[in-house]
C-alpha positions as CSV (number, residue, x, y, z in Angstrom):
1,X,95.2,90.5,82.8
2,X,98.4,91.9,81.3
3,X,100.3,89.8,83.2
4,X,98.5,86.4,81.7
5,X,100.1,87.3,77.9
6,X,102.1,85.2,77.0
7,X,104.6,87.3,74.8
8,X,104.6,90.8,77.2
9,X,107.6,92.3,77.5
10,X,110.0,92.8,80.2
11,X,109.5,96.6,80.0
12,X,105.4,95.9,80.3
13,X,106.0,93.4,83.0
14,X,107.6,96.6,85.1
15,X,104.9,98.8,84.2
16,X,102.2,96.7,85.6
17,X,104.2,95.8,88.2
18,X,104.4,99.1,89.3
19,X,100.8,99.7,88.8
20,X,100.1,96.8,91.3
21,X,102.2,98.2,93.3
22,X,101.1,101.5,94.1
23,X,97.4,100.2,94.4
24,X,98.4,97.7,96.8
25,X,100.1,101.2,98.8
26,X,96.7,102.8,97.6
27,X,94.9,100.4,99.5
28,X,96.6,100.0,102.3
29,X,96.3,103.3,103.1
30,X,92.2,103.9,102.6
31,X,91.7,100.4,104.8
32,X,94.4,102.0,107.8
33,X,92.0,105.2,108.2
34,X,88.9,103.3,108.0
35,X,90.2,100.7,110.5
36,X,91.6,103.5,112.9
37,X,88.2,105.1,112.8
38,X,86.2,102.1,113.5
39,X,88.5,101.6,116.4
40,X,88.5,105.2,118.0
41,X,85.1,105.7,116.8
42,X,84.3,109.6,115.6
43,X,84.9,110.9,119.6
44,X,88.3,109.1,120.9
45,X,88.8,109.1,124.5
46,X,92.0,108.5,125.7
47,X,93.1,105.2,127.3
48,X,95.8,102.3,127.6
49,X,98.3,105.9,127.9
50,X,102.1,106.1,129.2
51,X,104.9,108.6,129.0
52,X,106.6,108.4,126.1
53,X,109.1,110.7,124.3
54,X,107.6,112.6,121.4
55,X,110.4,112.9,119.7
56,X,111.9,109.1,119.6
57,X,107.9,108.7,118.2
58,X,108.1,111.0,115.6
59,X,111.8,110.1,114.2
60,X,110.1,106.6,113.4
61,X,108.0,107.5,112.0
62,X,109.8,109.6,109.5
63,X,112.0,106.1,109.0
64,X,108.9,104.8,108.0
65,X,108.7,106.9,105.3
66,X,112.3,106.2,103.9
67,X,111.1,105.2,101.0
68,X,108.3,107.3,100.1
69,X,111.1,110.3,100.4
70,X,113.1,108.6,97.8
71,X,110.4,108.1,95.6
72,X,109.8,112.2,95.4
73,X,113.3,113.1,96.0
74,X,112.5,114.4,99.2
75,X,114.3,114.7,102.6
76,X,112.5,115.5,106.4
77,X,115.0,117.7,108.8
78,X,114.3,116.9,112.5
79,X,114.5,119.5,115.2
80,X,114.0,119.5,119.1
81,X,114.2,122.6,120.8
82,X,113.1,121.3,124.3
83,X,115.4,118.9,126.5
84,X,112.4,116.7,127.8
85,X,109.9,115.7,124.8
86,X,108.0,113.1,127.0
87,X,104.3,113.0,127.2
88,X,101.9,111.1,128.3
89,X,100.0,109.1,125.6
90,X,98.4,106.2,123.8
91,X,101.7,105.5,121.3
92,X,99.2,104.0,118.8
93,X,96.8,106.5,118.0
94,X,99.6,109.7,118.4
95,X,101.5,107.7,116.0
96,X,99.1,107.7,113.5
97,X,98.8,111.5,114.3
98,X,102.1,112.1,113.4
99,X,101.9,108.9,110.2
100,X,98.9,111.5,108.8
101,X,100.3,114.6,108.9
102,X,103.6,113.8,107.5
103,X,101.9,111.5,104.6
104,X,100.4,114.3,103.6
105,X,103.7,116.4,103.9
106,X,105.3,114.2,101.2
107,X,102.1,113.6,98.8
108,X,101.5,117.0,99.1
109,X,104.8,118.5,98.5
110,X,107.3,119.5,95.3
111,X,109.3,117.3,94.1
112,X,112.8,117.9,95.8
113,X,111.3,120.0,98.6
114,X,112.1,119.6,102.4
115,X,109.7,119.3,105.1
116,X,110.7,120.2,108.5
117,X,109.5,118.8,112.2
118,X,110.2,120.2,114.9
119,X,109.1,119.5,118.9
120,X,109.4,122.3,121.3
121,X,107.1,122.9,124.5
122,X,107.0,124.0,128.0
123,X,106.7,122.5,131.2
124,X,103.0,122.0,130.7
125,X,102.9,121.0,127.0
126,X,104.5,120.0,123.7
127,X,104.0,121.3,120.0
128,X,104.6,119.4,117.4
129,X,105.3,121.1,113.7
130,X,105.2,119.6,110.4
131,X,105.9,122.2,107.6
132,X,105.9,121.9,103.7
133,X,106.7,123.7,100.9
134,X,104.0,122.2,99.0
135,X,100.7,123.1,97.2
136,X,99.0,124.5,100.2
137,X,95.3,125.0,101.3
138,X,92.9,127.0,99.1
139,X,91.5,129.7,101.3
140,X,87.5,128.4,100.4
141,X,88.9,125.3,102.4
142,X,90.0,126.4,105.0
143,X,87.2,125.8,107.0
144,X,86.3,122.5,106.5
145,X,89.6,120.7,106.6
146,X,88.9,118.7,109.3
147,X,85.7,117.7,108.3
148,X,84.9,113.4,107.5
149,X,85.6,112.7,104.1
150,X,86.6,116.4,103.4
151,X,89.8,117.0,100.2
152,X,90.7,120.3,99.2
153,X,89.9,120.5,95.8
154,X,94.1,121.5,95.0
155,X,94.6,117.7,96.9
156,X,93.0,115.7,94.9
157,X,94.4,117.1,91.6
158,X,97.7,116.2,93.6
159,X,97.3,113.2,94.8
160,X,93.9,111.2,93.8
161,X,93.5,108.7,96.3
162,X,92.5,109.5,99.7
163,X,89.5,109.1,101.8
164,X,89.6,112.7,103.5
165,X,89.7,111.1,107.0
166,X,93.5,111.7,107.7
167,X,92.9,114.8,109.5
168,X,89.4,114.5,110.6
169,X,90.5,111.1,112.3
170,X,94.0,113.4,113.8
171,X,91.9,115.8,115.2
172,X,89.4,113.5,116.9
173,X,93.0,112.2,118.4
174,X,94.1,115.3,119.5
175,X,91.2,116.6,120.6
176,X,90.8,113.2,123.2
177,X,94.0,114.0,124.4
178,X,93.0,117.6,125.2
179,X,95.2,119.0,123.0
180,X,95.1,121.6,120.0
181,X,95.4,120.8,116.4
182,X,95.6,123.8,113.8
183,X,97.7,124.6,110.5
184,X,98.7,127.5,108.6
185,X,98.7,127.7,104.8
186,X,99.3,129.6,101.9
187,X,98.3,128.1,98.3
188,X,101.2,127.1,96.6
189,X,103.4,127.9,99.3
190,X,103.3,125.4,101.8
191,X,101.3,124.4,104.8
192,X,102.3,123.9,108.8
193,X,100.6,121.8,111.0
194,X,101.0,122.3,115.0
195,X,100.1,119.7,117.5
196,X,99.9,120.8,121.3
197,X,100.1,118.2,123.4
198,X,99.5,118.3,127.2
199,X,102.6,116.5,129.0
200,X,99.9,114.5,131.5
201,X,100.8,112.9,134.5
202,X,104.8,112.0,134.5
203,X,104.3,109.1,137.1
């Protein structure tokens, strides 16, 4: 509506325009989880997987998020303390694993801050963290941070839009891949998450 006056400003033009723009972002985001969920459903059972290298995976998607990193003055450091990263995996659903976690990494986190992610593992599995120095988990929520439609009450003072299905969906992921998914946190420290990963049949 702003946008139809005839004598706004240049400087008004921007603001709405950056309005628009991070509703459109907003949205985007709310209609991914919902579609991911309608398509794993709330138990996902693995299928269409291949080996892939965890690694390579995860390093796009932190080039994804080139921009968003910009935006809070952020940087990710990528580590890999294991030779072979590869797994066996559906690329589609692990990806949005890894989108989740390190969404919230960046919404989550100080402005300036780094967030680290690293891949290690053994011969039978991989671990994948994701560590913040952010606003952390509040220990009353602890326990339910996994749950459908579940936001710390610290998260969405933070960062107000959200459907708190991020993690619920990446556990259901996880879990169908029979792997682990569990963080540590401290409020107003920062948070780690850890993926385990079983390697799977190498072919």
């Amino acid at each position: 509506d702003g946008l139809r006056d005839k004598d706004v400003s240049r400087d008004k033009i921007n603001e709405i325009s950056a309005i628009i723009a991070k509703s459109q972002k907003d949205i985007v985001a709310i209609v991914s989880d919902l579609v991911t969920l309608s398509e794993i459903g709330f138990r996902y059972k693995k299928e269409n997987d291949k080996p892939l290298d965890i690694f390579e995976l995860v390093k796009k998607v932190t080039e994804a998020f080139s921009n968003s990193l910009k935006i809070k003055n952020t940087r990710i450091t990528l580590s890999k303390s294991v030779e072979d990263s590869v797994a066996t995996i559906n690329e589609f659903t692990i990806r949005k694993v890894f989108e989740n976690l390190i969404d919230n990494a960046i919404g989550y986190s100080n402005i300036g801050s780094e967030i680290f992610v690293d891949v290690s593992g053994t011969e039978s599995t991989l671990i994948i963290k994701v560590s913040d120095k952010g606003i952390g988990i509040p220990e009353p929520d602890k326990d339910s941070i996994f749950q459908q439609f579940y936001r710390a009450r610290n998260a969405v003072a933070k960062k107000n839009v959200g459907t708190g299905l991020g993690l619920f969906i990446s556990k259901s992921i996880i879990d169908g891949h029979g792997g682990r998914i569990w963080f540590e946190s401290k409020e107003n420290v920062g948070t780690t998450f850890f993926v385990q990963i079983p390697r799977g049949s190498q072919g």
